[in-house]
Z-matrix of the N, CA and C atoms (Angstrom, degrees):
N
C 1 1.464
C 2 1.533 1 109.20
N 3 1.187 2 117.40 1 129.49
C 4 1.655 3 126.23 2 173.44
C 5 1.693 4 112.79 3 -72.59
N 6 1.116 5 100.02 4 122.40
C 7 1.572 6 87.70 5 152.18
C 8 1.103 7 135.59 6 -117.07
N 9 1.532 8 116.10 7 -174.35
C 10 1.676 9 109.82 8 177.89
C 11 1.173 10 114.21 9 -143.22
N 12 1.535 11 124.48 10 126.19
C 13 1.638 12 108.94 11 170.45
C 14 1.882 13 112.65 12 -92.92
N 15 1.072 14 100.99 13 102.65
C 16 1.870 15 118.60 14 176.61
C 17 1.840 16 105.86 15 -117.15
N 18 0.922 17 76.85 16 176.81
C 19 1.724 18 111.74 17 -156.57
C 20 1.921 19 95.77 18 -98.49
N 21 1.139 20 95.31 19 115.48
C 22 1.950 21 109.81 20 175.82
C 23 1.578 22 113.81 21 -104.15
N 24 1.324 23 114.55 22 91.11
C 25 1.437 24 113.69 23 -168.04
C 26 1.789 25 109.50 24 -55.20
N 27 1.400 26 96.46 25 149.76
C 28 1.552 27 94.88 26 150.57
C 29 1.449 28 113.85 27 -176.86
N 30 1.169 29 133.34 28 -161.73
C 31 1.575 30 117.14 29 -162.40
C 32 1.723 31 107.42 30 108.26
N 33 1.275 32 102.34 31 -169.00
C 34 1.383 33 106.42 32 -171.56
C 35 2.110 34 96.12 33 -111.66
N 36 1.514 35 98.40 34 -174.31
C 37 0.959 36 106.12 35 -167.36
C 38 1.568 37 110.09 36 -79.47
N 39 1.629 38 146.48 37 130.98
C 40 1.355 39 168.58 38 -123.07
C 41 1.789 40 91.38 39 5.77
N 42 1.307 41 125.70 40 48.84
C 43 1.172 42 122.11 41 162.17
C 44 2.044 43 119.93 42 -146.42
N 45 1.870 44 95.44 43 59.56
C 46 1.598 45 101.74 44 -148.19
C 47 1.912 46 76.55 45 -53.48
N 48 1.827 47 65.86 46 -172.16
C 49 1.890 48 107.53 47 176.73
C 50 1.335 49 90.67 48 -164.21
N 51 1.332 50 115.81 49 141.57
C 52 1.372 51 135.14 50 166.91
C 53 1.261 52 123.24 51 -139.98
N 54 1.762 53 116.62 52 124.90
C 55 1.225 54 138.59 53 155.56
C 56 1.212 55 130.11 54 -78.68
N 57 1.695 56 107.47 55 109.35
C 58 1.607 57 132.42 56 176.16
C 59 1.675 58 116.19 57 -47.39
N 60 1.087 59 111.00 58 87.38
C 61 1.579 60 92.83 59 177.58
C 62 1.467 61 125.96 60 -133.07
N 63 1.329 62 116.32 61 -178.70
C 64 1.741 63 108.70 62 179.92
C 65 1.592 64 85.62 63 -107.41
N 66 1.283 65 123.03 64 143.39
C 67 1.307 66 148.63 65 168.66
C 68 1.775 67 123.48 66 -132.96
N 69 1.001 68 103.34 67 125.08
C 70 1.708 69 82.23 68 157.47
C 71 0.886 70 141.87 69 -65.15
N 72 1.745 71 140.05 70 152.34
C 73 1.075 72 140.30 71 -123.49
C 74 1.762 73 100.27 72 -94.40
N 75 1.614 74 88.08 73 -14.77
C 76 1.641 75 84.30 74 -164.84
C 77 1.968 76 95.60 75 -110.12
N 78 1.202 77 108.60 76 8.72
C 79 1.588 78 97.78 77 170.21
C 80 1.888 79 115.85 78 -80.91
N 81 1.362 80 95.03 79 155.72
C 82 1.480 81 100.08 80 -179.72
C 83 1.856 82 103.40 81 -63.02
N 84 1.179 83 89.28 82 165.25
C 85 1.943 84 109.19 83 -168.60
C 86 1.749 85 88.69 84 -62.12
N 87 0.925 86 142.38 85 -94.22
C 88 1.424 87 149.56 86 -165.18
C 89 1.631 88 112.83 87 -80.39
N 90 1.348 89 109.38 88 43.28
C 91 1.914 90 120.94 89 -169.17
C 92 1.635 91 83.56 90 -123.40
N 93 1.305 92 98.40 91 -155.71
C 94 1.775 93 107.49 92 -146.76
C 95 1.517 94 92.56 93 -95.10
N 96 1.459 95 117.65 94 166.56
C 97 1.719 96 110.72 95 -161.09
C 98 1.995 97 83.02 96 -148.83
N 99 1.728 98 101.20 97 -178.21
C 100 1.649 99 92.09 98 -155.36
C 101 1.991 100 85.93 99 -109.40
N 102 1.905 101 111.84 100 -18.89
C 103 1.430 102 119.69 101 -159.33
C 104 1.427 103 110.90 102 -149.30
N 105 1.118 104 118.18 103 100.80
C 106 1.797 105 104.29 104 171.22
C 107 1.694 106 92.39 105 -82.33
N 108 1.739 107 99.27 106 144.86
C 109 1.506 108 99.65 107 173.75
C 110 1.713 109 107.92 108 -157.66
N 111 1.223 110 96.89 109 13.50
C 112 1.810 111 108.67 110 139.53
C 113 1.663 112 110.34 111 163.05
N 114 1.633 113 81.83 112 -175.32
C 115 1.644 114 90.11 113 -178.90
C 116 1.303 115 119.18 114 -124.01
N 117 2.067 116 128.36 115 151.81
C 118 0.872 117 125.28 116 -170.03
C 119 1.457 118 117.32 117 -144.61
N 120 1.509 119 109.68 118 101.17
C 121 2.030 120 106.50 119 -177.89
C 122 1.495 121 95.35 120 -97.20
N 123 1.564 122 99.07 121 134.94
C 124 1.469 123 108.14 122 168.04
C 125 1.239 124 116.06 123 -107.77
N 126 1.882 125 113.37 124 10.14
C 127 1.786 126 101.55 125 153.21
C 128 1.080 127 126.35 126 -64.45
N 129 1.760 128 131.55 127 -22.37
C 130 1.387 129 126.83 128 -179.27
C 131 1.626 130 118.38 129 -55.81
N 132 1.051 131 108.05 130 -177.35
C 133 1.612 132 108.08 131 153.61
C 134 1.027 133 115.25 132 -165.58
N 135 1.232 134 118.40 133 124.23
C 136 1.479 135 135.16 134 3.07
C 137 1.815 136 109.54 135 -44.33
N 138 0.954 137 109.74 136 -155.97
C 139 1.846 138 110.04 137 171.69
C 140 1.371 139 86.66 138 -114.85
N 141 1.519 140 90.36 139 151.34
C 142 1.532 141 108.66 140 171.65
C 143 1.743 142 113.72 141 -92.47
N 144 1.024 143 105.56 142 149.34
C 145 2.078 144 98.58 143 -174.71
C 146 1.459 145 74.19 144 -151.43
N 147 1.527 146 87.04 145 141.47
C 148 1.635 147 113.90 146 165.96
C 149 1.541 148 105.12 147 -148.38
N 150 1.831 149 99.17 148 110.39
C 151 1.492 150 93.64 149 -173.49
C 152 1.696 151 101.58 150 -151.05
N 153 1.411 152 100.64 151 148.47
C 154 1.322 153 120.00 152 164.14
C 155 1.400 154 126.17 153 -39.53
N 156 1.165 155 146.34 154 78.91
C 157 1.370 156 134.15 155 -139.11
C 158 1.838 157 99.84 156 -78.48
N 159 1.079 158 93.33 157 -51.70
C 160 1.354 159 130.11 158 -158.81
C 161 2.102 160 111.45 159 -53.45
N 162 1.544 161 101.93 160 -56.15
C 163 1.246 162 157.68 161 132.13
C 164 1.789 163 105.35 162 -2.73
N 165 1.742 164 89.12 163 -71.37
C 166 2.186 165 97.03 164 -169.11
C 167 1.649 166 78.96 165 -88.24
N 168 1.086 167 142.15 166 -31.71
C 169 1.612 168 122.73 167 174.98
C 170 1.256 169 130.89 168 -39.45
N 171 1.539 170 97.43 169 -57.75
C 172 1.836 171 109.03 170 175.67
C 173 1.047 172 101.16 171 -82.90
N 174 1.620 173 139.01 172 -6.97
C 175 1.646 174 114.33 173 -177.46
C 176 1.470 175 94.53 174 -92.50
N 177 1.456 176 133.17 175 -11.86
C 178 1.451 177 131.00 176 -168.23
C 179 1.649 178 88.03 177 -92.26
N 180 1.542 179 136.20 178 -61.29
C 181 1.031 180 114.97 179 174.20
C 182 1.647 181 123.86 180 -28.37
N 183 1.437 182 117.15 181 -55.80
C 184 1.529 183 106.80 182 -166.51
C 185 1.182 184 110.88 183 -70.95
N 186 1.746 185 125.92 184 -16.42
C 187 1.597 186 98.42 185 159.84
C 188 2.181 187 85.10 186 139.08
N 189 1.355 188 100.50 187 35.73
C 190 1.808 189 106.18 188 -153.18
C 191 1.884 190 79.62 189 -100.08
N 192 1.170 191 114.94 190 126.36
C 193 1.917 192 122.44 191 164.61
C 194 1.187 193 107.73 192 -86.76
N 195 1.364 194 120.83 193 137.98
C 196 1.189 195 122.43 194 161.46
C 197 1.523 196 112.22 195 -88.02
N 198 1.570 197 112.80 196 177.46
C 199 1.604 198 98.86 197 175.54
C 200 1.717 199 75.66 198 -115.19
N 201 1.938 200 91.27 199 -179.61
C 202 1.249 201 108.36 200 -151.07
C 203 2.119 202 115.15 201 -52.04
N 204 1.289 203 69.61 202 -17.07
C 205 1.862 204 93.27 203 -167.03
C 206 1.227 205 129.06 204 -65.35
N 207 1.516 206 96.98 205 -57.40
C 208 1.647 207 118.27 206 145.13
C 209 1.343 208 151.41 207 -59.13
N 210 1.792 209 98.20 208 -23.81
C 211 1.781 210 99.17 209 164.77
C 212 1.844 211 101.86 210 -87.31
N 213 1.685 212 125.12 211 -5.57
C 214 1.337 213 110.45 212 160.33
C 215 1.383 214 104.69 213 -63.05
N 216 1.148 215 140.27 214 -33.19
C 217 1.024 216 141.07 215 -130.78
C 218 1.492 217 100.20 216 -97.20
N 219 1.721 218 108.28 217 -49.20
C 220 1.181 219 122.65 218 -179.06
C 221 1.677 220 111.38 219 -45.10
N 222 1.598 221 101.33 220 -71.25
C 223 1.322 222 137.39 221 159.62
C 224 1.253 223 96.63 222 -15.18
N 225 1.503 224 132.22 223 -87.85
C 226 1.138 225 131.62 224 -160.32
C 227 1.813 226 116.84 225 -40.74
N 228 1.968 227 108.54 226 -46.14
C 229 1.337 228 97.82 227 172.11
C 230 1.262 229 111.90 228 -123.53
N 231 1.195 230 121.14 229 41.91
C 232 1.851 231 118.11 230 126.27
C 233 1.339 232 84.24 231 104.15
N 234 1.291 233 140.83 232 32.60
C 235 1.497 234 128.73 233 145.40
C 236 1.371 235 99.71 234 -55.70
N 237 1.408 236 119.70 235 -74.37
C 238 1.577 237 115.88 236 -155.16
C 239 1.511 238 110.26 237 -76.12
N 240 1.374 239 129.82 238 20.04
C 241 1.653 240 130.70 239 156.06
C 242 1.480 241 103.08 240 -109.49
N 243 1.649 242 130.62 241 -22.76
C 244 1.289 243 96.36 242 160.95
C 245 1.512 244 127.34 243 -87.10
N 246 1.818 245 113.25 244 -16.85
C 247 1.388 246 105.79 245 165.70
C 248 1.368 247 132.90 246 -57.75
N 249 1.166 248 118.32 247 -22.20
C 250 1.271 249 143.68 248 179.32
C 251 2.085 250 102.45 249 -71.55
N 252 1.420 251 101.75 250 -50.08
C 253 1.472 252 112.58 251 -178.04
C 254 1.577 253 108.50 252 -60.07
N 255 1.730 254 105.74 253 -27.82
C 256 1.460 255 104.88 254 -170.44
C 257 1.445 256 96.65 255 -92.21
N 258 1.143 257 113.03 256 -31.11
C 259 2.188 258 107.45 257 177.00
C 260 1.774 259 97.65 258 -47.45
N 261 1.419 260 122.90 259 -61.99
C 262 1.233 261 125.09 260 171.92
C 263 1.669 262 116.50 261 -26.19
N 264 1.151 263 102.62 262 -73.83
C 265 1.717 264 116.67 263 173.41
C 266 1.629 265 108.09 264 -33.28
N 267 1.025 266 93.18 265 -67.75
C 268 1.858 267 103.68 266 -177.50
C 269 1.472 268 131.99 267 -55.25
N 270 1.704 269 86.79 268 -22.82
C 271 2.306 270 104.74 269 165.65
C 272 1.332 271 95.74 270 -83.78
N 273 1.797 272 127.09 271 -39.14
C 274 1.337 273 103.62 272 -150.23
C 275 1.196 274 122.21 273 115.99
N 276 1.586 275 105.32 274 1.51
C 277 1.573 276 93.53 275 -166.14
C 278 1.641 277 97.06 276 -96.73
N 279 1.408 278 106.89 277 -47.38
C 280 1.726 279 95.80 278 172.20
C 281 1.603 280 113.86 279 -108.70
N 282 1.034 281 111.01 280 171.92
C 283 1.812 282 132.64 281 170.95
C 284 1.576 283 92.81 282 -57.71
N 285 1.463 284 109.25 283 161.07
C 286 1.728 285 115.65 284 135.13
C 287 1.181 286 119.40 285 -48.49
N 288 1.462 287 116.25 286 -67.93
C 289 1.272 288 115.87 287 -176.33
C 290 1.535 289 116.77 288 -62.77
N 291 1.056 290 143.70 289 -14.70
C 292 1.600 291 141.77 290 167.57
C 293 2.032 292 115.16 291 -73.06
N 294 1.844 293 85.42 292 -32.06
C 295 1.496 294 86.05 293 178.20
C 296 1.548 295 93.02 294 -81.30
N 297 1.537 296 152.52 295 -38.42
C 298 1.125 297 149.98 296 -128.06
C 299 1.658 298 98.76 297 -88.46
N 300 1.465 299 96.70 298 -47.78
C 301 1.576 300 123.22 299 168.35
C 302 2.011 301 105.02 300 -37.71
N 303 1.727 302 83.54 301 -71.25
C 304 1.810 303 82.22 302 -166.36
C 305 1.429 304 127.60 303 -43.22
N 306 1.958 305 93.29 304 -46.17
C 307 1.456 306 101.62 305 168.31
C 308 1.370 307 153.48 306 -40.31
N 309 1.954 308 94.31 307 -28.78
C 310 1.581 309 113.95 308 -172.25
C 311 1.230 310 96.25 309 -86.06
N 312 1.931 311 120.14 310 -36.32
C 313 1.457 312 113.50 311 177.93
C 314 1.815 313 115.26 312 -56.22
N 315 0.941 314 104.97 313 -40.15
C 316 1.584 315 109.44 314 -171.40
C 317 1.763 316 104.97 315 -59.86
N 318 1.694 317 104.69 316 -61.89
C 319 1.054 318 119.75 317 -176.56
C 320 2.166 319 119.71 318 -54.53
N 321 1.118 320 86.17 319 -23.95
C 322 1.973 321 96.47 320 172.71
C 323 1.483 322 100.37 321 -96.58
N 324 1.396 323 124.46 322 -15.98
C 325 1.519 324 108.23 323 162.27
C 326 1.310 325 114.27 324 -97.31
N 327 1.081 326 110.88 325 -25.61
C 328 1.858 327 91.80 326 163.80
C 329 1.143 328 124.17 327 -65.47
N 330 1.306 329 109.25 328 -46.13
C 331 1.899 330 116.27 329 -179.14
C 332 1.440 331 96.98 330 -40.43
N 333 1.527 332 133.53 331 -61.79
C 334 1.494 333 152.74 332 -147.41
C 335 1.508 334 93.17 333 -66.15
N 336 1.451 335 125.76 334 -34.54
C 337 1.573 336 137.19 335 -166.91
C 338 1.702 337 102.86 336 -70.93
N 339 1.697 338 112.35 337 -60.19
C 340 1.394 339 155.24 338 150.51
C 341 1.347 340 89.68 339 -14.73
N 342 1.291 341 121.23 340 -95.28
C 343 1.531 342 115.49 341 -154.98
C 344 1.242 343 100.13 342 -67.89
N 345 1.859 344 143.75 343 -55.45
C 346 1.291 345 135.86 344 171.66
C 347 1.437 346 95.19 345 -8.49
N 348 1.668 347 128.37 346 -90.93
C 349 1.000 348 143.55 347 -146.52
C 350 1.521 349 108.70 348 -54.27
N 351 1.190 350 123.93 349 -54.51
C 352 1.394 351 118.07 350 154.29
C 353 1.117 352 153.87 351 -46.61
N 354 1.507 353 105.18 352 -22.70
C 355 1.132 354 132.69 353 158.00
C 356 1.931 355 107.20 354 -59.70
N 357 1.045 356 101.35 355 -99.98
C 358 1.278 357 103.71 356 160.01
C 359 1.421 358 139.58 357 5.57
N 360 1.448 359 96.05 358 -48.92
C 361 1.567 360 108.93 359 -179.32
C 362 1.534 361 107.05 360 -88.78
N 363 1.649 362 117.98 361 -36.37
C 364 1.300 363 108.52 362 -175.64
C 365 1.795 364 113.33 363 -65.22
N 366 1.650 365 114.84 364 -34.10
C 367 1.270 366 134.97 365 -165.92
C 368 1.716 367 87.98 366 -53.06
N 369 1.734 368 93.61 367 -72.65
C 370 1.485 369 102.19 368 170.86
C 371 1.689 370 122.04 369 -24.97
N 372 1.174 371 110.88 370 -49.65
C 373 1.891 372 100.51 371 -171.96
C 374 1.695 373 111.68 372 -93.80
N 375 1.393 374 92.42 373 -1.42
C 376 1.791 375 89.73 374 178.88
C 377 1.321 376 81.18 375 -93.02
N 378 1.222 377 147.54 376 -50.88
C 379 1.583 378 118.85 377 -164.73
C 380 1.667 379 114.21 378 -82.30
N 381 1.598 380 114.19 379 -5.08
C 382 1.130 381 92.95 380 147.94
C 383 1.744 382 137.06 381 -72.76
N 384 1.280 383 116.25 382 -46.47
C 385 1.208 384 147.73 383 138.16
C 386 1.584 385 91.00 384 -10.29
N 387 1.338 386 129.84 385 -113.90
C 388 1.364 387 117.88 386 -177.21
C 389 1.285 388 133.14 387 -32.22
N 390 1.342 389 145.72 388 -10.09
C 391 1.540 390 155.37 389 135.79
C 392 1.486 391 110.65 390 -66.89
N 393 1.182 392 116.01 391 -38.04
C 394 1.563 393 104.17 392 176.34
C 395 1.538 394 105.80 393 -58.89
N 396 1.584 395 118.72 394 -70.87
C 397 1.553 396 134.86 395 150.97
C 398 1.494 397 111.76 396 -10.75
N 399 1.134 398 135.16 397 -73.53
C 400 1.525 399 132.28 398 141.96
C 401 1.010 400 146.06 399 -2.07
N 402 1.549 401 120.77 400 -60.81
C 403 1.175 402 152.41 401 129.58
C 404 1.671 403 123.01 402 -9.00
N 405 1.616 404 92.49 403 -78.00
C 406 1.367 405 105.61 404 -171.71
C 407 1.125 406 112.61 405 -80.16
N 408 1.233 407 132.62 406 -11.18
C 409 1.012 408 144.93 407 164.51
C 410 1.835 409 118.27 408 -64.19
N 411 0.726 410 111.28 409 -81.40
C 412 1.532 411 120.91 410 146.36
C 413 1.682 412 107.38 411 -5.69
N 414 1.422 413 116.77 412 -80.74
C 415 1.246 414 133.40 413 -173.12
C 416 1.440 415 102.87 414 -53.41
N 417 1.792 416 126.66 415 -45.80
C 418 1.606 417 109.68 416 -173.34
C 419 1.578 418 103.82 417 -85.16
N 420 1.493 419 112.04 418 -7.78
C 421 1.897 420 100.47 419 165.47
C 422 0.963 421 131.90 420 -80.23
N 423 1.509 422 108.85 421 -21.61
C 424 1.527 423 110.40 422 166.09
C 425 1.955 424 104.52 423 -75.69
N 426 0.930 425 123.45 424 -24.86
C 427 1.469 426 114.19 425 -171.59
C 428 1.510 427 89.72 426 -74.56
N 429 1.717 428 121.46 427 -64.78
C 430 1.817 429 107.44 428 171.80
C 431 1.185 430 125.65 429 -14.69
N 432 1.492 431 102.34 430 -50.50
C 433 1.612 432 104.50 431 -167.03
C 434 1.933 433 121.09 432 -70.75
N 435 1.769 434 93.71 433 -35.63
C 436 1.175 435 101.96 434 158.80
C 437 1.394 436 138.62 435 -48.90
N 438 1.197 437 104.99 436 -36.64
C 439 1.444 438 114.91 437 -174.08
C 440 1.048 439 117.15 438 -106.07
N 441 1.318 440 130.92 439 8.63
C 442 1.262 441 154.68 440 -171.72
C 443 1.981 442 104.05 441 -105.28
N 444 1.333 443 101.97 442 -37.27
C 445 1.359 444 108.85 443 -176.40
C 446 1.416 445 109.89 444 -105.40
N 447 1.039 446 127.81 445 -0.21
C 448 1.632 447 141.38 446 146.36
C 449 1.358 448 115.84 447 -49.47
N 450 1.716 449 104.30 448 -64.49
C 451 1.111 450 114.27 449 162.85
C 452 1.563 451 158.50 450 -7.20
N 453 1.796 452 73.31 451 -63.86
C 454 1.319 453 80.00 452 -168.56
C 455 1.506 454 111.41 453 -120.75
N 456 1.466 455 111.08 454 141.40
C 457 1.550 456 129.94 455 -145.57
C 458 1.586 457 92.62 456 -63.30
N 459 1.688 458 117.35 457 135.58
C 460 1.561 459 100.16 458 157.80
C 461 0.911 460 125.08 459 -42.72
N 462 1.730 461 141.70 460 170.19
C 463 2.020 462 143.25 461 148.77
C 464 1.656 463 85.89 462 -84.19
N 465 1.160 464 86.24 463 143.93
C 466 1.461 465 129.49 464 170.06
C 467 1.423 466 112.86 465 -85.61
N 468 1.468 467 127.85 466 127.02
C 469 1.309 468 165.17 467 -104.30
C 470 1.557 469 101.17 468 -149.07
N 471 1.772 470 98.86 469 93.16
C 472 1.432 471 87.03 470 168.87
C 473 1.218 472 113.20 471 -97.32
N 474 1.550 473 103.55 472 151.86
C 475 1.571 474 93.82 473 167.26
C 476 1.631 475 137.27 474 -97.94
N 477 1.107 476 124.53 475 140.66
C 478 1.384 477 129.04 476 -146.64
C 479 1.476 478 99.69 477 -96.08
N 480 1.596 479 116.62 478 109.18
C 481 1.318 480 115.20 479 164.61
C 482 1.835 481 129.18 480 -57.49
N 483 1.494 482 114.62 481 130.62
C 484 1.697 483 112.04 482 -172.83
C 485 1.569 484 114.41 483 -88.60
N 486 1.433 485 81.50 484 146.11
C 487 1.428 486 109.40 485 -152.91
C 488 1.724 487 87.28 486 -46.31
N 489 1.682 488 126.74 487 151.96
C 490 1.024 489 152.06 488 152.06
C 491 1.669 490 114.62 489 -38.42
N 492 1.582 491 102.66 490 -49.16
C 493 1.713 492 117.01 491 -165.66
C 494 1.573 493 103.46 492 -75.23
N 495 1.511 494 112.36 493 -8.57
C 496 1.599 495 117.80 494 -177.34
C 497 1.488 496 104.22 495 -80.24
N 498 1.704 497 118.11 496 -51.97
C 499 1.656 498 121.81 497 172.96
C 500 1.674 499 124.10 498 -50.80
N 501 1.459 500 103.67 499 -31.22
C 502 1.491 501 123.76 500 179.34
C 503 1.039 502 104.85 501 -60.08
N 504 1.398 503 116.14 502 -59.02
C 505 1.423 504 115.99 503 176.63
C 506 1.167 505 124.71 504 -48.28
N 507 1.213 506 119.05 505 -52.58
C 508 1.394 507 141.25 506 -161.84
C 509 2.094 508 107.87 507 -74.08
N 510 1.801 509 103.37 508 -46.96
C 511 1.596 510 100.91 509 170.08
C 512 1.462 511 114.03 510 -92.19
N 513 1.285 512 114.82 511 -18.71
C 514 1.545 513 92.50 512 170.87
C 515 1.326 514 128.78 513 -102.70
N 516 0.947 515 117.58 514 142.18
C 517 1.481 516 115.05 515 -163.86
C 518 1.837 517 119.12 516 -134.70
N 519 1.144 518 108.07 517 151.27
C 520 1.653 519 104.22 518 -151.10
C 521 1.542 520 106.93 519 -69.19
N 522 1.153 521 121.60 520 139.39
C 523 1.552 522 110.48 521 177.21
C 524 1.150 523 109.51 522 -70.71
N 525 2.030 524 110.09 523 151.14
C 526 0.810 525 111.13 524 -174.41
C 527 1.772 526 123.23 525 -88.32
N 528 1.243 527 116.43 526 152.75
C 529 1.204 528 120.18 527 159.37
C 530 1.438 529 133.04 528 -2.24
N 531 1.493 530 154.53 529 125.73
C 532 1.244 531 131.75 530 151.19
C 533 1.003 532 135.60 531 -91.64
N 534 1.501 533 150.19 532 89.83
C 535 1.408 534 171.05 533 -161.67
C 536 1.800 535 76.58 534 -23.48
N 537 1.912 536 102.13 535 124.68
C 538 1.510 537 85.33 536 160.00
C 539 1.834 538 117.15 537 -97.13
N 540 0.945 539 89.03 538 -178.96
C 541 1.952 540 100.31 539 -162.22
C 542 1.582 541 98.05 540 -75.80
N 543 1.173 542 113.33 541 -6.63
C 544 1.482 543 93.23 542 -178.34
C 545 1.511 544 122.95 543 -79.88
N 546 1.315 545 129.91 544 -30.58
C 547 1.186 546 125.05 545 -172.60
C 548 1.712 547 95.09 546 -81.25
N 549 1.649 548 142.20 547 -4.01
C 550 1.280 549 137.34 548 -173.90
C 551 1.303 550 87.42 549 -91.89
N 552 0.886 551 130.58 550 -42.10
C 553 2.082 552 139.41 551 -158.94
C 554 1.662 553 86.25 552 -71.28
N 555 1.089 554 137.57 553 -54.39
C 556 1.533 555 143.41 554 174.17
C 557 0.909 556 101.49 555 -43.18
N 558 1.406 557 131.79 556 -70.28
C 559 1.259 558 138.30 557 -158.88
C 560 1.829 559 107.09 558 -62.83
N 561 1.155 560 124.88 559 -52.92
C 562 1.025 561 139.00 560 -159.59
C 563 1.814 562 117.96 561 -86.33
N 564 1.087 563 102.10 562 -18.02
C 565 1.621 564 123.98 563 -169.18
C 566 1.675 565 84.89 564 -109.43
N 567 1.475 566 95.35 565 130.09
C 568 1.677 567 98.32 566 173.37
C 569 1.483 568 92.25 567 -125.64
N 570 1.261 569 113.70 568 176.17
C 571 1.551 570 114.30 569 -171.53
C 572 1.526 571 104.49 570 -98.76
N 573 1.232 572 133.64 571 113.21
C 574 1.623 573 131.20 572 162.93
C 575 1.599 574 113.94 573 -1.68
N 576 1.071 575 89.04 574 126.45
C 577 2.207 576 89.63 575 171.55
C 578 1.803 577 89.54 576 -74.83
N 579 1.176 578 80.82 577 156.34
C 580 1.272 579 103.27 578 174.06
C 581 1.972 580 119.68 579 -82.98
N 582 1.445 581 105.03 580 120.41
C 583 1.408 582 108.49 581 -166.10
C 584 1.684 583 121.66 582 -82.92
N 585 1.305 584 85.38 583 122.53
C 586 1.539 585 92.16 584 -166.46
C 587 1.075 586 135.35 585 -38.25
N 588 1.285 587 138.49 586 131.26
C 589 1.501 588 121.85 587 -166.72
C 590 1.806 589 109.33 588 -82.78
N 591 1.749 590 95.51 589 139.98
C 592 1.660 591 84.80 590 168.36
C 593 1.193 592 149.35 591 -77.56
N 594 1.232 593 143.60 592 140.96
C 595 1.302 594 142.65 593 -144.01
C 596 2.008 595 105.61 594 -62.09
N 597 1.160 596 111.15 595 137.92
C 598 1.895 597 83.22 596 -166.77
C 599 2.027 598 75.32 597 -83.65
N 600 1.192 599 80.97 598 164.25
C 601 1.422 600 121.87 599 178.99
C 602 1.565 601 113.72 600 -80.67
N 603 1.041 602 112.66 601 133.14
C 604 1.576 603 123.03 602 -159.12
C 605 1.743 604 101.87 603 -73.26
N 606 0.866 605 127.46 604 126.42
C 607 1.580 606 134.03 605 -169.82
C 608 1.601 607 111.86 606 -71.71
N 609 1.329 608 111.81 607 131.94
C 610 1.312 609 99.09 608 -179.27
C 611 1.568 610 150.43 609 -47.34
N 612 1.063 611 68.27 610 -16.65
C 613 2.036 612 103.66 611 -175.69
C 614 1.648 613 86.44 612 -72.15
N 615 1.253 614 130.97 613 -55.25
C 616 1.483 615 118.01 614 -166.98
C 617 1.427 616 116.80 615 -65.27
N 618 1.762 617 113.28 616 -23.26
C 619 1.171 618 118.49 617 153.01
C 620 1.329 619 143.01 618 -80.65
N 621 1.154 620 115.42 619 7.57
C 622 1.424 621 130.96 620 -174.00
C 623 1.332 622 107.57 621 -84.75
N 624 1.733 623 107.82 622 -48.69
C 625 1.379 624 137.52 623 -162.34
C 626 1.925 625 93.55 624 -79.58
N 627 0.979 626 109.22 625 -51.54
C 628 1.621 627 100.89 626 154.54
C 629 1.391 628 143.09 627 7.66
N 630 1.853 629 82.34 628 -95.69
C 631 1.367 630 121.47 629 174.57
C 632 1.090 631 115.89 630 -47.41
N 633 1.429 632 123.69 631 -55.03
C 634 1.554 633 140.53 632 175.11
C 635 1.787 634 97.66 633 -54.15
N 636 0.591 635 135.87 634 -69.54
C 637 1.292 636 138.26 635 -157.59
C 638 1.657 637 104.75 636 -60.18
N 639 1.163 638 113.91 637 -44.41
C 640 1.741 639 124.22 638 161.39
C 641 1.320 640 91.94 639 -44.71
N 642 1.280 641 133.99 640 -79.63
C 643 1.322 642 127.46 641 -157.14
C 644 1.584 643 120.12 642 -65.47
């Protein structure tokens, strides 16, 4: 009889759960199985796996396939590097204890990989988490502020009577100038013509000389 180690869904609807099991090759996907030997939700994150280590070892020794899903799965926590460690054992090439050794090294560096990654992710969602918080925060102070200034009644606007000394300025105005009389006195005053001189008078002598000549 063949077997198979596959994945037995269950859970609710877009929230699987899957049971690790050995089945025969020819039973239906979610029909009767021969070993449950762990479990695996891939809503977490990382995914959670809880599995028999020990368990998918000897069922891979007797000759058990995984489908593609499950030797990731295996793979991921070191079934198929310690089966592999025990093929070693069984040629001769290492001890138990040298393979037992290698295993714990592998297995304390993955864990160390494991929590990194978790780490990481939680850091990651608390600082999303704190910007969201941030955010909304922000958004209900501005609505405070809104409704806060709704509230409250405008002040009332007195109006300020103008200063008196502004109209003064404005109606009184400097007297003007008085044109002085001198440039009219110019204008109006002409200078005397000049008086003719009298003719001089013919000298007696020119009349003397005259007279004689009459006679």
């Amino acid at each position: 009889m063949s077997t198979k180690i596959r994945l037995q869904r269950h859970g609710k609807k877009r929230k699987p759960f899957y049971h690790i099991v050995i089945a025969d090759a020819r039973a239906k996907r979610d029909g009767r199985y021969i070993e449950k030997i762990g479990t695996y939700n891939p809503v977490t994150n990382p995914a959670t796996i809880d599995l028999d280590i020990d368990s998918a070892v000897n069922w891979l020794s007797k000759g058990a396939q995984p489908t593609d899903t499950v030797r990731s799965i295996l793979s991921y926590t070191g079934v198929m590097y310690k089966n592999h460690l025990n093929k070693g054992v069984a040629k001769g090439a290492l001890t138990e204890k040298d393979a037992e050794k290698k295993f714990e090294a592998w297995k304390t560096e993955k864990e160390a990989k494991i929590q990194s990654k978790k780490d990481g992710l939680l850091k990651s969602s608390t600082e999303t988490k704190a910007k969201e918080l941030a955010a909304e925060k922000e958004v209900s102070d501005a609505r405070a502020a809104e409704i806060v200034a709704k509230n409250t009644p405008e002040p009332e606007v007195e109006e300020v009577e103008e200063a008196p000394a502004a109209e003064a300025t404005e109606t009184e105005e400097a007297p003007a100038v008085e044109e002085t009389p001198v440039a009219e006195a110019a204008e109006v005053e002409e200078t005397p013509a000049k008086e003719e001189e009298p003719k001089a008078e013919e000298t007696p002598e020119v009349e003397a000389e005259a007279s004689k000549e009459e006679e």
